[in-house]
C-alpha positions in Angstrom: 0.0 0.0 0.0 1.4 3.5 -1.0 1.8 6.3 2.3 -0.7 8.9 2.4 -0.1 11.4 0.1 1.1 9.4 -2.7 -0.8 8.1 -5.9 -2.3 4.7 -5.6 -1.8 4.8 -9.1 -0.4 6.7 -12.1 -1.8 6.9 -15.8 0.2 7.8 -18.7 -1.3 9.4 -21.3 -4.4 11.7 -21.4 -5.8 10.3 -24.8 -9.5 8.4 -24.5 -7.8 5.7 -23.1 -5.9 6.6 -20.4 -8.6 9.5 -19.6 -11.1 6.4 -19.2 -8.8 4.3 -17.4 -8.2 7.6 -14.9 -11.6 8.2 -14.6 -13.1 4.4 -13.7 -10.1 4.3 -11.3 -10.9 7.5 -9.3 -15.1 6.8 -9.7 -13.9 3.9 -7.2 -11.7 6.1 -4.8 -8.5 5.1 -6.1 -6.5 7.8 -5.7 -5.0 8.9 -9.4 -2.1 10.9 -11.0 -2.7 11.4 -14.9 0.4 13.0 -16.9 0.9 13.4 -20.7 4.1 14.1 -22.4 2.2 16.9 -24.7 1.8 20.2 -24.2 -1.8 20.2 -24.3 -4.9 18.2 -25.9 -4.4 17.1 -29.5 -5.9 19.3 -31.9 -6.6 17.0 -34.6 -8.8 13.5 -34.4 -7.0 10.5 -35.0 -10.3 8.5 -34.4 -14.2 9.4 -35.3 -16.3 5.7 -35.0 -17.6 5.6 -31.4 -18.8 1.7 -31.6 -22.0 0.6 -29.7 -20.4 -1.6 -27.2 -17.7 1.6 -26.2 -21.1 3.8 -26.2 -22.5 1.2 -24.0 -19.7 1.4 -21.6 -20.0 5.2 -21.8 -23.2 4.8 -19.9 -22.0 3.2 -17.5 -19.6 5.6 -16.8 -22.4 8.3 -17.0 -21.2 10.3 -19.6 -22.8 8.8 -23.0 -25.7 11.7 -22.8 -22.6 14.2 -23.3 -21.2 12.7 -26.0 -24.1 11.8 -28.0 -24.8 15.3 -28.8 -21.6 15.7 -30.3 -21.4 13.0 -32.9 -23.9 12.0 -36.2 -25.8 8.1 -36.1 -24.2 6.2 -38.3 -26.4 3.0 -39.6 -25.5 2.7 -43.2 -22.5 1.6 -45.3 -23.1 2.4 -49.3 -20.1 1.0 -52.2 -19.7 2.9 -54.9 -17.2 1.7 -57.9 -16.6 3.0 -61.5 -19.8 5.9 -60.7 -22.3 3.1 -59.9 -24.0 2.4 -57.1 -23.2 -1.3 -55.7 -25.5 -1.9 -52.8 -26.5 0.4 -49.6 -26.1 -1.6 -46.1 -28.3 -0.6 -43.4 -27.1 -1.5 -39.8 -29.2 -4.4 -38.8 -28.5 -5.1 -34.7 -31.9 -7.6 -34.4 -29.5 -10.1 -33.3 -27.1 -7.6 -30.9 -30.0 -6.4 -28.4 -28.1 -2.7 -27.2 -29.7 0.6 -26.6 -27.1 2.6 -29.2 -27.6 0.8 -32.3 -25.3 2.8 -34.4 -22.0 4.2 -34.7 -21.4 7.6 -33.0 -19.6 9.4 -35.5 -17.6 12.3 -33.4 -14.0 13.3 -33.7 -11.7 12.2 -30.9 -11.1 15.9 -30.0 -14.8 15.4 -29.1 -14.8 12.3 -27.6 -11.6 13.6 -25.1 -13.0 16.6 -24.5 -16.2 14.8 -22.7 -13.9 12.7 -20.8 -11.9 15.9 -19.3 -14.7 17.2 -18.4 -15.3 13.9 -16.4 -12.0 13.3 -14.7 -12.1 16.8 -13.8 -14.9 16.8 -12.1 -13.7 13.7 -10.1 -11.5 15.9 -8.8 -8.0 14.6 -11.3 -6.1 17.0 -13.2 -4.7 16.4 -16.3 -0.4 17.0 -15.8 0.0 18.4 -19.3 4.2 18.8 -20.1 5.0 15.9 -17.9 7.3 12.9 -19.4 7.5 10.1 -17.7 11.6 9.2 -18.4 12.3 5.7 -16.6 10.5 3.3 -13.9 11.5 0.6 -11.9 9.2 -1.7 -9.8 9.4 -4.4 -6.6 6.6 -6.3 -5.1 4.9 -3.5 -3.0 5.6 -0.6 -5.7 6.5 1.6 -8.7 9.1 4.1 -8.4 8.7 6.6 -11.8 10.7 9.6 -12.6 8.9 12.5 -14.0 10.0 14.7 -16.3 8.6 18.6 -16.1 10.4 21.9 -17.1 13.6 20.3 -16.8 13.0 19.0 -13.5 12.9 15.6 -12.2 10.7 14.3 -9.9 10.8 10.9 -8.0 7.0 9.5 -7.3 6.4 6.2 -5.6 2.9 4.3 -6.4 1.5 0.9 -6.2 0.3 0.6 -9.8 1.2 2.0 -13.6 -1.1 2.2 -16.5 1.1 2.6 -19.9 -2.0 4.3 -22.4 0.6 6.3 -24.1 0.2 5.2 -27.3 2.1 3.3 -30.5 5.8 4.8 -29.0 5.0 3.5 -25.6 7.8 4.6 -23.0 6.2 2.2 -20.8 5.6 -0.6 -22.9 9.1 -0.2 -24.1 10.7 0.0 -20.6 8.9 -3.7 -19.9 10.7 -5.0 -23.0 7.3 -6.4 -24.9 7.8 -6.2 -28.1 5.4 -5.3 -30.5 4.6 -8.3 -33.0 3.3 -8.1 -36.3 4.1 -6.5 -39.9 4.2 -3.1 -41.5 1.6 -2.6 -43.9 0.1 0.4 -46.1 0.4 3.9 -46.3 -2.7 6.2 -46.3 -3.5 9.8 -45.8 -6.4 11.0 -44.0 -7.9 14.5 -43.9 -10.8 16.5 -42.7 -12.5 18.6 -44.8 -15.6 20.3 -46.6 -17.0 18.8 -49.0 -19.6 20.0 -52.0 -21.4 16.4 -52.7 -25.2 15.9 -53.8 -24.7 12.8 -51.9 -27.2 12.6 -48.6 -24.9 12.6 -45.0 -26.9 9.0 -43.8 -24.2 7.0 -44.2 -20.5 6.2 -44.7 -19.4 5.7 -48.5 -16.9 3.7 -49.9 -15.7 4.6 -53.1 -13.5 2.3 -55.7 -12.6 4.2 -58.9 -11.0 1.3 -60.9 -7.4 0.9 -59.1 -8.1 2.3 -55.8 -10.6 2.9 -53.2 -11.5 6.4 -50.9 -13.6 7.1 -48.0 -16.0 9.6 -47.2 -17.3 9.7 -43.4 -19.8 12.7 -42.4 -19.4 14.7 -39.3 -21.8 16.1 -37.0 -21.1 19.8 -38.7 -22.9 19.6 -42.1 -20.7 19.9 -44.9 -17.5 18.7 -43.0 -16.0 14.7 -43.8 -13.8 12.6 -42.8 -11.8 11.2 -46.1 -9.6 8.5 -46.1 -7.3 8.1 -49.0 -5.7 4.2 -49.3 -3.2 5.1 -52.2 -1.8 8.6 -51.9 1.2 9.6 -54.5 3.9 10.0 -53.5 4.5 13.2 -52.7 1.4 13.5 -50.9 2.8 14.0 -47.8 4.6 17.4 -49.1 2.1 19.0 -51.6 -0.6 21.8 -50.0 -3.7 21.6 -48.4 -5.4 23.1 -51.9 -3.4 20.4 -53.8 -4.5 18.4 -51.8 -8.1 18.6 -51.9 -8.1 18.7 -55.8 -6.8 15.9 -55.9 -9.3 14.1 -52.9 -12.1 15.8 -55.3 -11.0 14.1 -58.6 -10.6 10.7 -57.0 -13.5 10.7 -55.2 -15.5 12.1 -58.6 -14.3 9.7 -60.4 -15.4 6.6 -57.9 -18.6 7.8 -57.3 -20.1 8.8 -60.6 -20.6 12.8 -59.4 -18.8 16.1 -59.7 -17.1 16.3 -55.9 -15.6 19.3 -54.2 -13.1 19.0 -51.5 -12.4 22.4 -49.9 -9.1 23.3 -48.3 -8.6 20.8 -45.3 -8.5 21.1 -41.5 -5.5 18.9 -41.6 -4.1 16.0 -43.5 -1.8 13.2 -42.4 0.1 10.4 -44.4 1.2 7.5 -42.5 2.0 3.9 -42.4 0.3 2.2 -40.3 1.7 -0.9 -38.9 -0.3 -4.9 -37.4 1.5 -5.4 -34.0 0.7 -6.2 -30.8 2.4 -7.4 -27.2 1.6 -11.0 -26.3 1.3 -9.9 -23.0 -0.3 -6.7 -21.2 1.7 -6.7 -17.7 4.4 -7.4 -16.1 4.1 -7.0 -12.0 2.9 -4.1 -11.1 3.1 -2.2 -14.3 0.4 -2.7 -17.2 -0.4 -1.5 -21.0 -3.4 -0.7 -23.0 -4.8 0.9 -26.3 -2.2 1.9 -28.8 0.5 0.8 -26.6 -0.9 -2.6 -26.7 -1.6 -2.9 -30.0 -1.3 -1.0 -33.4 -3.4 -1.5 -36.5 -4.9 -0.3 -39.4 -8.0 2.4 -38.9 -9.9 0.4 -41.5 -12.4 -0.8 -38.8 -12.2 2.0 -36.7 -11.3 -0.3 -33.4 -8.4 1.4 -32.0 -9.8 3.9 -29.7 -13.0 1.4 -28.6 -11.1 -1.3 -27.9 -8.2 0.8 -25.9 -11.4 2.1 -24.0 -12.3 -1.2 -23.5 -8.7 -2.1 -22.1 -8.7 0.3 -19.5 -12.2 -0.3 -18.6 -11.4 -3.9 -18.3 -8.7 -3.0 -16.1 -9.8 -0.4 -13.9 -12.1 -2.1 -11.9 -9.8 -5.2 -11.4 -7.0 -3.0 -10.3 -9.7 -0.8 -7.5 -10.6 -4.1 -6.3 -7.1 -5.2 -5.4 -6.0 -2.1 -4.5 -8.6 -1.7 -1.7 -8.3 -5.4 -0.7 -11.0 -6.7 -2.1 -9.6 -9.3 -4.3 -6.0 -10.7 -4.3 -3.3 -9.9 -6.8 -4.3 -13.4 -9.3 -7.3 -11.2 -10.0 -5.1 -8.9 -12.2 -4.1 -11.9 -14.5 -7.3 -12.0 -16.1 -6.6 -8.9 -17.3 -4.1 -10.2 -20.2 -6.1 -13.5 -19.9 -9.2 -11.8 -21.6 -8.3 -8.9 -24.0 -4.8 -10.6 -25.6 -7.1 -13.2 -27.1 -9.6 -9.8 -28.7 -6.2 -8.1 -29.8 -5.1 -10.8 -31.3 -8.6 -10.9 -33.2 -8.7 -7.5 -33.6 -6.3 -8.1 -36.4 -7.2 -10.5 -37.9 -10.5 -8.6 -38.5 -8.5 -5.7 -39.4 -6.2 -6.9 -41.8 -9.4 -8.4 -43.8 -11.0 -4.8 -43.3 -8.0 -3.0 -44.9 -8.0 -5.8 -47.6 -11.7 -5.2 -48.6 -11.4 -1.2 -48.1 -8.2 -1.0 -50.1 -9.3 -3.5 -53.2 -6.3 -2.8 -55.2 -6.7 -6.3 -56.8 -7.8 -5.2 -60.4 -9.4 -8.6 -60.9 -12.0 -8.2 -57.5 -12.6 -4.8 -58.2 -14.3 -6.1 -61.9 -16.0 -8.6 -60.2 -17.6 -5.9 -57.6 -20.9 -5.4 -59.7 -21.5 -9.1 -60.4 -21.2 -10.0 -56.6 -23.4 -6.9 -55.6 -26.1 -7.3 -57.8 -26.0 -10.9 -55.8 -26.1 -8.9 -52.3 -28.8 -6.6 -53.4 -31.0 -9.7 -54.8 -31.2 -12.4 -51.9 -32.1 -10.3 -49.1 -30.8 -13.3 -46.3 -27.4 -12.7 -48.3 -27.7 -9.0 -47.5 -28.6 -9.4 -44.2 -26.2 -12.1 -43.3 -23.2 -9.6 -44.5 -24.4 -6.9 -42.5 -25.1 -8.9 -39.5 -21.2 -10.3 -39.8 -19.6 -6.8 -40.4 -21.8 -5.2 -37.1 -20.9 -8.2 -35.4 -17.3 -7.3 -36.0 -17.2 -3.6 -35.7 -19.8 -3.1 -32.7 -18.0 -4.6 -30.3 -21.2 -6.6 -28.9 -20.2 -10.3 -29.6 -17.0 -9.5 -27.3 -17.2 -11.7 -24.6 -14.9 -13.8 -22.1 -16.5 -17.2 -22.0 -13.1 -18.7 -21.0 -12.1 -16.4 -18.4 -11.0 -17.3 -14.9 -13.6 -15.3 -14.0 -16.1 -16.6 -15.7 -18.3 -19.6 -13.8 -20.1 -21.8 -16.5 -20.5 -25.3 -14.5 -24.3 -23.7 -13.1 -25.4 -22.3 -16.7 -25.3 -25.9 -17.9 -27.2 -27.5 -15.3 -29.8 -24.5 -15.1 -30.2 -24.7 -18.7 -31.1 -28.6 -18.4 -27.7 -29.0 -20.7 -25.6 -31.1 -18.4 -21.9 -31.2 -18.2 -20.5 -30.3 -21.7 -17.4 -32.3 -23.5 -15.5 -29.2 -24.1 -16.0 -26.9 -21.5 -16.9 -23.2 -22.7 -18.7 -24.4 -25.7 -22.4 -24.0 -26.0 -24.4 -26.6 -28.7 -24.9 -24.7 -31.9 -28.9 -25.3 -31.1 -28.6 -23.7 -28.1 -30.9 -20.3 -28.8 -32.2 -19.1 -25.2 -32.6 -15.3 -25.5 -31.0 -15.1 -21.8 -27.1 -13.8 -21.8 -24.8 -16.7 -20.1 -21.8 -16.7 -18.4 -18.8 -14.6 -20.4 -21.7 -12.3 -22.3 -22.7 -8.9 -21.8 -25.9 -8.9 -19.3 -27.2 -6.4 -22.2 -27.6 -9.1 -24.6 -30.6 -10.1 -23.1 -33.5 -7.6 -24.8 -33.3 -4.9 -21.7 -33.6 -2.1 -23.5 -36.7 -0.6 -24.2 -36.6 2.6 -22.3 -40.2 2.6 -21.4 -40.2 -0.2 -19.5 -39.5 0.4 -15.4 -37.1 -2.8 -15.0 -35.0 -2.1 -18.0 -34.7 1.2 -16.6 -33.8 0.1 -13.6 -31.5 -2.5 -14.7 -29.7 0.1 -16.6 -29.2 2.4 -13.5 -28.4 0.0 -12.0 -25.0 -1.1 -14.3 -23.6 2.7 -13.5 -22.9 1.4 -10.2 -19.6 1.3 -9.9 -19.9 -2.3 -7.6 -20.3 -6.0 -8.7 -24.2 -6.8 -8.9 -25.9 -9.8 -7.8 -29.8 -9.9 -9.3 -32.0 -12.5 -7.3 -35.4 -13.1 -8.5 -38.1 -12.5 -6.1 -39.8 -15.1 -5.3 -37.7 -17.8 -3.8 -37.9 -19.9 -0.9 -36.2 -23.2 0.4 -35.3 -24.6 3.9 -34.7 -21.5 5.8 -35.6 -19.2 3.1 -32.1 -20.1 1.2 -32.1 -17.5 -1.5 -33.5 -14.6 0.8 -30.7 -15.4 3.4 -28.0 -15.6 1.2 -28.9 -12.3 -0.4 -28.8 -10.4 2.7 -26.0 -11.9 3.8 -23.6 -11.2 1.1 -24.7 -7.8 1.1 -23.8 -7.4 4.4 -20.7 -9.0 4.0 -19.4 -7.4 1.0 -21.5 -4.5 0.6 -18.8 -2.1 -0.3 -17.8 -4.1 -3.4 -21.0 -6.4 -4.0 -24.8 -4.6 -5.1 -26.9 -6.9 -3.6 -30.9 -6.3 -5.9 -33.7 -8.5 -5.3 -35.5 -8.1 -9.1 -39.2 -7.5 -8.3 -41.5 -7.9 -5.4 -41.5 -6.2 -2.3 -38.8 -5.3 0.9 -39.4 -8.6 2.2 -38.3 -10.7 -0.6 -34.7 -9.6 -0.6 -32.4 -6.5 -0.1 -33.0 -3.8 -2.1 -35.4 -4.3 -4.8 -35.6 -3.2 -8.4 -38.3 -2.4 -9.7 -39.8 -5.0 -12.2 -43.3 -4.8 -12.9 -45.3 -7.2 -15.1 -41.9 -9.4 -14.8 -40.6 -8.2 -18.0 -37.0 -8.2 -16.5 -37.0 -11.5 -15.5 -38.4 -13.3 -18.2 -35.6 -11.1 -20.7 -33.0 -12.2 -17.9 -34.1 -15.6 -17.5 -34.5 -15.5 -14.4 -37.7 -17.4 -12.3 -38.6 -17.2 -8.6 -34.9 -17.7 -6.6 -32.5 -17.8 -9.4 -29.3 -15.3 -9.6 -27.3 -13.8 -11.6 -24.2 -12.4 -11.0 -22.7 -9.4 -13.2 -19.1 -7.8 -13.2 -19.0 -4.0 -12.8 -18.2 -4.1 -16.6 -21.3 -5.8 -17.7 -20.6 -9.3 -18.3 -22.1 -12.1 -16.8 -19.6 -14.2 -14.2 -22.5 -16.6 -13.2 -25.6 -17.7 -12.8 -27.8 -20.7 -10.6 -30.9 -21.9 -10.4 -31.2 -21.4 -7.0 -29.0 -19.1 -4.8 -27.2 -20.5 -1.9 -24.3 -19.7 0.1 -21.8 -23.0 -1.4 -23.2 -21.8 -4.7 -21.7 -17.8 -4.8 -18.6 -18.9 -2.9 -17.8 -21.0 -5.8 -18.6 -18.1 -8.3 -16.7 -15.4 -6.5 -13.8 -17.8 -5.7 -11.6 -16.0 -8.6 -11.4 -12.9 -6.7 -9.3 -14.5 -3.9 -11.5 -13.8 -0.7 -10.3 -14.8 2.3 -13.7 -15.5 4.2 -16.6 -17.6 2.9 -19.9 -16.1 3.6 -21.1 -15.8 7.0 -23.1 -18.7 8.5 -23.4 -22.4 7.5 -23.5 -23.6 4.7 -26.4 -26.0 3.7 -25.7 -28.9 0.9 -28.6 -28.2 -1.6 -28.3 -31.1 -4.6 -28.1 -28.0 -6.9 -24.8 -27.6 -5.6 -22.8 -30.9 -6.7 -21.7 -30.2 -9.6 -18.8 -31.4 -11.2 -16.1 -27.9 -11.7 -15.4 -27.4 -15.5 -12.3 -25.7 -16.3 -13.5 -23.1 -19.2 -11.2 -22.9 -21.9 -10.6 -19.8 -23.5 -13.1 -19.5 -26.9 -14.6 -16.1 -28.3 -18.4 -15.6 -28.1 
């Protein structure tokens, strides 16, 4: 534990990740420092696609109603190549339940600017001008030396969250080497542009031996444009030069007389597929661009950096304040290496499709289109896929440590499984199971008092257990247990008793009509237990002491639940041992 007075820990970089990662950790009374090399906030936006499953997380850190706002709903994806239309794509989330089923379009200039205002107002201010130069680290601490104005300063803390990007001093100080390839060069800008064309949607446009971008911002009239073959000397020829020649590519792609006024800024760049194969080492930890580095094609840097330090956050509060012991941490690489890794995969196809520079595919576009625009299941089956990929929503840690699934099965009348963490294929219960987001289940109509609730209710900052009301057993089993854990772990653990009245269980959320439970799953006495970043760690048929001992075993407790505890036959089950698989 650090002396009073000093940082429990320190976050490097002020970009959306490390701004997130500052924020979640001082939301739980972790006491933060967060310092950024730079001057000052970047003026320009790196990123603009704010994915569902990162606006999803924004409400839970009670700030998505700033941001949204800001940005322009993205739900459509329309090809252009040679001047013809190929097909339109409209986002289709019938099989993603989520309450932002779009892409928030909004500059990252917005997107930080929002989370200032947060971290400010949790009382953390942003150390703009300070470098952190070296680091070293023991089992009780982190000594770093800070560089400001040409003076040195020595501060000791128990943790260190490396967010500062592709250079990462941190990252590079651990030794983890960044694995992957180089790969293309493009050139971004944001502009004006003068198009007939309607701002509903993101175009893609292929003019023969190349293909552009066009993404619309918030402020009519202004794009994002994305360039996957620039000359040459595009990184040296001006702004106007610039945009003529944006214009007569994108003209020529998409059939129209385009005007591309002077730009806000342009960048060329190469942009390179690496990532660490680890994301700490002791005490000292990495995430977002210093992670991982990737094309933009698929617009998953900043959401899945956000993600990162989410994921991380909590995990490091609870052992911090002694709620969990120090194994809790390794879960942290244990679930988002395995989403990195993915993540390029899934990017390295994305930059494939956007680029298209094989002459060949780009002649066969129309055929294969006219198919796509024909059999509407083919249609809908691509869009479902490239959601599915971009939202974020199919994300899930099925194979954590965290994650109990030995309950699910027998609840679910499946029995033990032969490969533990798979699910049959038939298996189609609308309920979210261990490893998914607890929003997959359809909670999100926002007229309806337990969605609402349930909602609220994920801004807490805590672990949730949900009881349904309802159950009973010798000694009132479910009831007991309820009350008893949130006694017992109250500061850590939100103990709700979904529906019915005082006497049912501790704290009850308001469900009327049921409509919670039967989107949950959930009858009279069953549980569900949720992490404080969404996802489902466990649930039983009916809740007993044996039965949330075994689920919140991962977090390293060192006292069982107060009181006896009873042998129900729910509770001999045979302990799988998940192994790690993707939802």
């Amino acid at each position: 534990m650090t002396r009073p007075g000093t940082p429990q820990a320190v976050v490097v970089g002020a970009g959306p990740v490390g701004l997130t990662a500052a924020h979640e950790l001082a939301r739980r009374g972790v006491a933060v420092r967060l310092v950024d090399a730079a001057d000052g906030p970047a003026l320009i936006s790196r990123a603009v696609a704010v994915h569902p499953r990162t606006l999803e997380t924004f409400a839970q850190m009670g700030i998505v109603d700033e941001l949204l706002p800001r940005g322009r709903r993205n739900r459509a994806f329309t090809m252009y190549a040679g001047g013809r239309r190929l097909v339109r794509l409209e986002a289709d989330y019938s099989s993603m339940p989520t309450s932002y089923p779009y892409t928030l379009i909004a500059g990252q200039k917005d997107t930080e600017a929002v989370l200032r205002l947060a971290v400010a107002r949790l009382g953390v201010q942003i150390e703009w001008g300070t470098r952190l130069t070296s680091f070293e680290q023991d089992e009780e601490r982190v000594l770093l030396r800070l560089e400001r104005e040409g003076r040195t300063e020595v501060v000791e803390t128990s943790w260190l969250v490396g967010c500062d990007g592709g250079h990462s001093t941190v990252r590079k100080q651990l030794g983890l080497e960044l694995i992957g390839e180089s790969s293309e060069r493009w050139m971004l800008a944001d502009a004006p542009v003068d198009t007939d064309l309607p701002p509903d949607t993101i175009y893609w446009a292929h003019t023969g031996d190349q293909a552009l971008m066009m993404v619309p911002y918030a402020r009519e009239g202004r794009w994002r444009l994305l360039d996957t073959a620039p000359a040459e000397d595009a990184a040296d020829i001006t702004a106007v030069e610039a945009a003529r020649r944006l214009g007569a590519k994108l003209s020529a792609g998409l059939g129209r007389t385009v005007r591309v006024g002077e730009p806000e800024w342009t960048s060329v760049f190469t942009f390179q597929q690496r990532m660490v194969e680890r994301m700490q080492q002791g005490r000292v930890f990495v995430a977002g661009d210093a992670a991982h580095v990737h094309s933009p094609a698929s617009g998953q840097g900043m959401n899945t950096g956000v993600q990162e330090a989410y994921n991380l956050a909590w995990k490091l509060a609870q052992v911090e304040q002694g709620h969990a012991g120090r194994a809790l941490l390794d879960s942290y690489s244990h679930e988002r290496v395995p989403v990195g890794r993915k993540l390029l995969g899934s990017t390295r196809t994305a930059t494939f499709l956007v680029q298209l520079k094989n002459l060949l595919a780009s002649a066969a576009l129309p055929v294969v289109f006219s198919l796509v625009r024909t059999l509407r299941p083919l249609r809908k089956a691509i869009q479902r896929k490239v959601l599915g990929g971009m939202s974020g929503l199919r994300i899930g840690y099925p194979g954590s440590p965290l994650t109990h699934l030995d309950s699910y099965h027998y609840v679910c009348g499946l029995g033990p499984v032969a490969v533990a963490g798979t699910l049959p294929a038939s298996h189609s219960r609308p309920h979210p199971r261990p490893g998914e987001r607890v929003t997959a289940a359809p909670v999100h109509d926002p007229h309806a008092p337990g969605c609402r609730a349930l909602h609220e209710e994920l801004r807490d900052p805590r672990w949730t257990l949900l009881l349904a009301a309802g159950g009973s057993g010798p000694g009132d089993v479910p009831v007991g247990t309820a009350v008893t854990a949130a006694v017992q772990y109250g500061e850590w653990l939100s103990v709700r008793t979904v529906g019915g009245e005082p006497a049912d269980g501790p704290a009850p959320l308001a469900d009327p009509g049921a409509a919670l439970r039967r989107a949950l799953g959930l009858t009279a006495g069953c549980w569900l237990l949720v992490r404080p970043d969404g996802y489902v760690a466990a649930r039983g048929g009916v809740l007993t002491r044996p039965a949330l001992e075994r689920a919140l075993a991962p977090l390293g407790l060192a006292t069982r639940l107060a009181g006896e505890a009873r042998r129900e036959p729910d509770l001999a089950l045979p302990t799988l041992v998940p192994r790690s698989k993707e939802l």
